[in-house]
N, C-alpha and C positions, 0 to 999 in steps of 0.2 A: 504494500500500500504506500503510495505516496506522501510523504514530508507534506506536510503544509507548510509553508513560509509567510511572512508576514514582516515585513522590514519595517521600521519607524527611523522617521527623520525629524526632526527641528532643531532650530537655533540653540545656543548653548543659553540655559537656562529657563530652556519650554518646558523640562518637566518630562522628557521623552524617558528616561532610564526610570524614574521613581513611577511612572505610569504603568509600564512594562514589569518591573518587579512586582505592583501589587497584582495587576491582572494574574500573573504566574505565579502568583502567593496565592490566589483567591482560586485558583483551576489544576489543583496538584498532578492532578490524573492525567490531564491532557495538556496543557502547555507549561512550555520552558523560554526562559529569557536565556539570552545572550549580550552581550556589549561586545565586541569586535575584539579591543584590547583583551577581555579576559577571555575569546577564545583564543587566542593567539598564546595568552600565558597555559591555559591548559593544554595545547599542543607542546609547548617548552616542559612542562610537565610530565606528559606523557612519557618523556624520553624518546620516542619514535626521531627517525630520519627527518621528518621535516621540522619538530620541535629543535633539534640542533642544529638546521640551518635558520630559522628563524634567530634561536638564541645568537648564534654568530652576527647578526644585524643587528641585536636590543642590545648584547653587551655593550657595541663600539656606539652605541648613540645612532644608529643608521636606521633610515627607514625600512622596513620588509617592505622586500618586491613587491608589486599588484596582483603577479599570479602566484604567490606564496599566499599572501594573503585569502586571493579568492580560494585554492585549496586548502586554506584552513576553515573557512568560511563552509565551504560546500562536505569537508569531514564533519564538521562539528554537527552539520545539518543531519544528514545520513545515521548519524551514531547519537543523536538527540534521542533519549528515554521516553520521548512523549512525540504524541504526533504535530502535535502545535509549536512550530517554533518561532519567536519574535527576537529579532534580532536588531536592536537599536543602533543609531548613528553608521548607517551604512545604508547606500553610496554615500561617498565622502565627494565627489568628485566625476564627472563623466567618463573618466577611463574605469574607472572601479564600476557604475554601473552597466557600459557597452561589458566588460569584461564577463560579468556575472551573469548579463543577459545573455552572452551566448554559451558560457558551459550550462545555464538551464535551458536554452533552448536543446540542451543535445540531450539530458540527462533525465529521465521518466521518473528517477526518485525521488525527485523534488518538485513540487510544483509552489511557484509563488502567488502567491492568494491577493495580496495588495499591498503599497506603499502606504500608511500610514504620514501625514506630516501632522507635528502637532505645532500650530501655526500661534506664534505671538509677535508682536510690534519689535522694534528694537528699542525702543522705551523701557518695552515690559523685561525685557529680556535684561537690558542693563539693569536696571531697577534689582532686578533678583539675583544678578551675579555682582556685581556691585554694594549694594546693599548689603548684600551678606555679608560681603566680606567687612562693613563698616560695624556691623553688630558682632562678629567674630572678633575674639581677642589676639587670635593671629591670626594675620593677614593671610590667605593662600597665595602662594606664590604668581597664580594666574588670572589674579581678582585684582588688578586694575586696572585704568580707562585704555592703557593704550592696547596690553595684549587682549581686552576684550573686544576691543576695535579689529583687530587682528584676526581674532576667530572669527565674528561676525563675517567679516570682510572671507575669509577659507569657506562658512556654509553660503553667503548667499552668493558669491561667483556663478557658480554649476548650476544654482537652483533653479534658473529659471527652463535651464535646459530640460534637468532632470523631471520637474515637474512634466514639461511638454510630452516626454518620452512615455512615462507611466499614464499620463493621460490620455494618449493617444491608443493606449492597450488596453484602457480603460482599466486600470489597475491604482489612479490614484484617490486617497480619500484624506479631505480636510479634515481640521478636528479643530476648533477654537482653542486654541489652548490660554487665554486667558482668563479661564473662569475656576472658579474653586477645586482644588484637584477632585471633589466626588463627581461633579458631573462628567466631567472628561472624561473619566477612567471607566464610566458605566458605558458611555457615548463610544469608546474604543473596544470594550469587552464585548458589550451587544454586536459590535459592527464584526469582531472577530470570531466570535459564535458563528454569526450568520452566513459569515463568507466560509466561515471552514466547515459549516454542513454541506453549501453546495457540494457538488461534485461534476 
């Protein structure tokens, strides 16, 4: 039986990871989250062949390849415990999406259900990375204005591509993501249910 897939995207400080955990907090049986970064560490983990080529790129500070990454992406899918996978903050980028889109087009064990964006201002989005870091007693190191300006400027580049792409496969779906995280999170669970009963 086919992997269901389900990728989320937004801004840094939409709320895409903390959304994602509860859903797959709240659906034990059937879906799992991912973040990109921690499948990448659990491939390093593994031990396996590609966990020690990856590790030789994270030691030196170097980025993992595109199709390192998509094969870790499309392992972690394949060998997911559940059949619902959500996999946040990916595509980063147009080559990351062309990439992905064509090992799923070849590949029957995966099928992706939809792109998720969970869409906020960059007001809001400051406001919450920012912010936090002013109520935080220590600073995080990537909480202020310029490297926030920085990331912002890395997500909306590709976006508007990205969007058009998923759109046009009819695979994209909005989400507000400025509103209290309960409704969102029902608004994304209901939307995830529904798409991973079709068939």
């Amino acid at each position: 039986m086919a992997k269901k897939l389900f990728l989320i995207i937004g801004a840094p400080g939409s709320g895409k990871t903390t959304d994602a955990e509860i859903i797959a907090e709240r659906n034990p049986d059937s879906v799992v989250h991912y973040s990109t970064g921690e499948m990448l560490r659990q491939e390093v983990a593994s031990g396996s062949e590609l966990g020690k080529e990856i590790e030789s790129y994270i030691s030196r500070g170097a980025l993992v390849p595109l199709d390192i990454v998509i094969n870790t992406i499309v392992n972690a899918v394949k060998n997911a415990p559940k059949e619902i996978i959500l996999i946040d903050g990916f595509p980063r980028s147009v080559e990351q999406m062309k990439a992905l889109d064509e090992i799923l087009s070849k590949d029957p064990e995966i099928e992706l259900k939809a792109v998720i964006e969970v869409r906020v201002s960059e007001a809001v989005a400051r406001e919450r990375i920012l912010g936090r870091a002013e109520e935080a007693e220590v600073k995080r190191s990537d909480d202020n204005e310029e490297v926030f300006k920085q990331r912002m400027k890395i997500y909306l580049d590709p976006l508007p591509e990205i969007e058009k792409f998923y759109e046009e496969k009819g695979l994209l779906k909005v989400i507000d993501g400025e509103r209290p995280i309960e409704p969102i999170v029902e608004e994304m669970e209901a939307f995830i249910k529904e798409k991973a009963a079709e068939d």
